[in-house]
N, C-alpha and C positions, 0 to 999 in steps of 0.2 A: 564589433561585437561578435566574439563566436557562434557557433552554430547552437551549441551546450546550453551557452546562456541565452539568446534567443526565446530558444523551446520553454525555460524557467520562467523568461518573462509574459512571454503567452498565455502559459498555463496556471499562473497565478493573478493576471492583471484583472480579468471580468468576474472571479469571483471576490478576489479583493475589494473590487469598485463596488459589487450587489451584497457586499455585506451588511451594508445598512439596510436593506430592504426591510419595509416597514413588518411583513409576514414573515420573515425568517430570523432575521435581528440577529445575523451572528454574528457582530460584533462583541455579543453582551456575551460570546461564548469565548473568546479569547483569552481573557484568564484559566478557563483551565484547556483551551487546546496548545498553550504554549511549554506546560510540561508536562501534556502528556506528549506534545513531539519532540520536543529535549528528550526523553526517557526511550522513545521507540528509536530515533536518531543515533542516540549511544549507541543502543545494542547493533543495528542495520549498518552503522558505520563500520563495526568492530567487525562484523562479518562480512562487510566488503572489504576492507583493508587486508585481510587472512585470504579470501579469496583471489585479489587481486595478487598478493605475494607470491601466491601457488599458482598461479596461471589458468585459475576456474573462468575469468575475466579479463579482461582489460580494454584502456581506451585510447583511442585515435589520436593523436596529437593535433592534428589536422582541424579539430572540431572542436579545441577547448581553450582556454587562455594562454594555457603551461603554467598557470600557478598552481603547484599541487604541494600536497599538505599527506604525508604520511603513504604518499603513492596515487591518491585519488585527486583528482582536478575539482576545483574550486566549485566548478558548476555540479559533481555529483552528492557535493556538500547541499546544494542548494537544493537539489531530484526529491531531498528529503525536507524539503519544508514545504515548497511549493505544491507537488503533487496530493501529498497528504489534506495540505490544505484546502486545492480545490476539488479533491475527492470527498471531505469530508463535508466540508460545505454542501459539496450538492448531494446526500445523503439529508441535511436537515434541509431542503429548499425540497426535495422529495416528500419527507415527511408533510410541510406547514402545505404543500399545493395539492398533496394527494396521499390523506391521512389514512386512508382504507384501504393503501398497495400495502397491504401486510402480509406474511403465509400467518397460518392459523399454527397454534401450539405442534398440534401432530405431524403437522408437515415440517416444521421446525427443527422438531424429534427425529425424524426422518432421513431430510436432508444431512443435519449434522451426524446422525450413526453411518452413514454412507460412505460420507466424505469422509470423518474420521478412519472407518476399517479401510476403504482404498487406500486413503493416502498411509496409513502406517505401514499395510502391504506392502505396497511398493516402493518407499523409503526402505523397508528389509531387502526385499526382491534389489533394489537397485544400490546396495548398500556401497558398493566400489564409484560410484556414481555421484560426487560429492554434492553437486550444487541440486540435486536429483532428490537425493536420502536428506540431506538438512534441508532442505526448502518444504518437503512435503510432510517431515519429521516433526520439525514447529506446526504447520498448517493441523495436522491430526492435536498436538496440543496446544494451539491456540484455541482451537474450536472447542476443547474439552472446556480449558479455561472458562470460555464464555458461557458455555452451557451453562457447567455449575455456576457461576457467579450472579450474570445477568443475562438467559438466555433469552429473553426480550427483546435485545436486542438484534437479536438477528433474524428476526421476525422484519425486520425492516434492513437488516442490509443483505442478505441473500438477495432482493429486490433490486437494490440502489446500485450495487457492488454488476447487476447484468447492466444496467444503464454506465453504470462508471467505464467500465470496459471499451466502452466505444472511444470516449476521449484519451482512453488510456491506451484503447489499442493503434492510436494514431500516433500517441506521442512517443511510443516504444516502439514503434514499426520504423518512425523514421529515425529513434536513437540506433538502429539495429538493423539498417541499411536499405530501407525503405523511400525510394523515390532521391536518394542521392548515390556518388558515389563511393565505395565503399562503407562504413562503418562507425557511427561514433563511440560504439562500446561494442567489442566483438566478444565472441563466446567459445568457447574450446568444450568440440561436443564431445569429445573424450570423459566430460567431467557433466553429461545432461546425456536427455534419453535421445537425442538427434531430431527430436519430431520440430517442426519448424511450423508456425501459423503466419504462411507469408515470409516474413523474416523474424519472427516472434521466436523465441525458442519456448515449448509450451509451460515449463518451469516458471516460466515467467505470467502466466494468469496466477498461479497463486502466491508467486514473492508478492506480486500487486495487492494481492488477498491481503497477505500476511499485514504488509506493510500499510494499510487502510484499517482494516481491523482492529488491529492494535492501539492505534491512535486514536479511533471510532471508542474502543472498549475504556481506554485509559481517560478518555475527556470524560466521558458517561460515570467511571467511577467518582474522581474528582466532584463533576457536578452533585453528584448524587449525596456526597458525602457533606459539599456546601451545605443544600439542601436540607439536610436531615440537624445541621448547626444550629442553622437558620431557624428553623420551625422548633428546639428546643431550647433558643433563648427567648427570657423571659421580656 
């Protein structure tokens, strides 16, 4: 087993197995986190496959099967199911054990004006900077996205999303050369601002953002829309 796939198996095995927990029950959530990750997965594909092309990325041969599909190896097909999944999972295992870690509307407000005017800033400021200006580019309009739609929500992942990091910043530390030798996905800082967390490249807390959010925002709408079927049939 590669190293790639390893890390996919890890990092989906114990949230996979506590989905049936009797308090979180994400099971019952599966119908719709499965296309809201098909829909985030297109997009996050298409813009790894374009990025790898140009040389913003690429990955170790040394660390992955060699089956790859369109440029990308097998296992960064998989980065996008797994992660998501035990990211999101443990955003509702947050919610059902500790209902009251929420920010309050204003700070909600707040936060997201913040993030939003930085990160547009500096997606302009860094605009020669590709993975730099589109990763921070989306970040500004995702978060507008959510505002306007369901800003609710992120009353409860600005929270989840600083706990999410910790298992996130482990599993991208050692994609990104962290405790082995060299690299299983390298970075060309020609195309990022060069700041490094560890072996982190810092663009990479918010692709994680991005790519959690989105599949957070897109399950929540689905649900929601169930929801509203539901309670209007007679």
């Amino acid at each position: 087993m590669s190293l790639y796939l390893l890390i996919n198996v890890l990092t989906i095995f114990l949230p996979l197995l506590l989905s049936f927990d009797k308090k979180v029950h994400f099971y019952t959530y599966w119908k719709y986190f499965l296309p809201a990750m098909l829909i985030t997965m297109a997009l996050f594909i298409f813009w790894d496959v374009l990025f790898t092309q140009y040389g913003v990325w690429g990955f170790n041969e040394k660390y992955h099967t060699g089956w790859t599909f369109f440029g990308l190896p097998l296992e960064e097909y998989l980065f996008f199911i797994t992660v998501p999944y035990a990211s999101v999972f443990t955003i509702y295992v947050i919610d059902a054990y500790f209902p009251e870690t929420r920010l309050r509307t204003s700070q909600v407000r707040l936060v997201s004006f913040v993030l939003i005017l930085i990160l547009f800033v500096l997606s302009m400021v860094f605009i020669r900077r590709s993975y730099t200006a589109v990763n921070f580019a989306f970040s500004a309009l995702l978060i507008a996205l959510v505002m306007l739609k369901n800003p609710r929500l992120l009353s409860q992942f600005y929270i989840s999303y600083l706990v999410i990091l910790i298992p996130f910043g482990l599993v991208n530390g050692i994609l990104t050369g962290s405790f082995i030798e060299g690299q299983v996905v390298w970075y060309n800082d020609l195309e990022n601002l060069g700041i490094r967390l560890g072996t982190i490249p810092f663009e990479d807390v918010f692709y994680g953002m991005n790519l959690i959010l989105l599949n957070y925002f897109l399950l929540e709408t689905f649900r929601r829309r169930d929801t509203r079927k539901t309670n209007k049939s007679p």
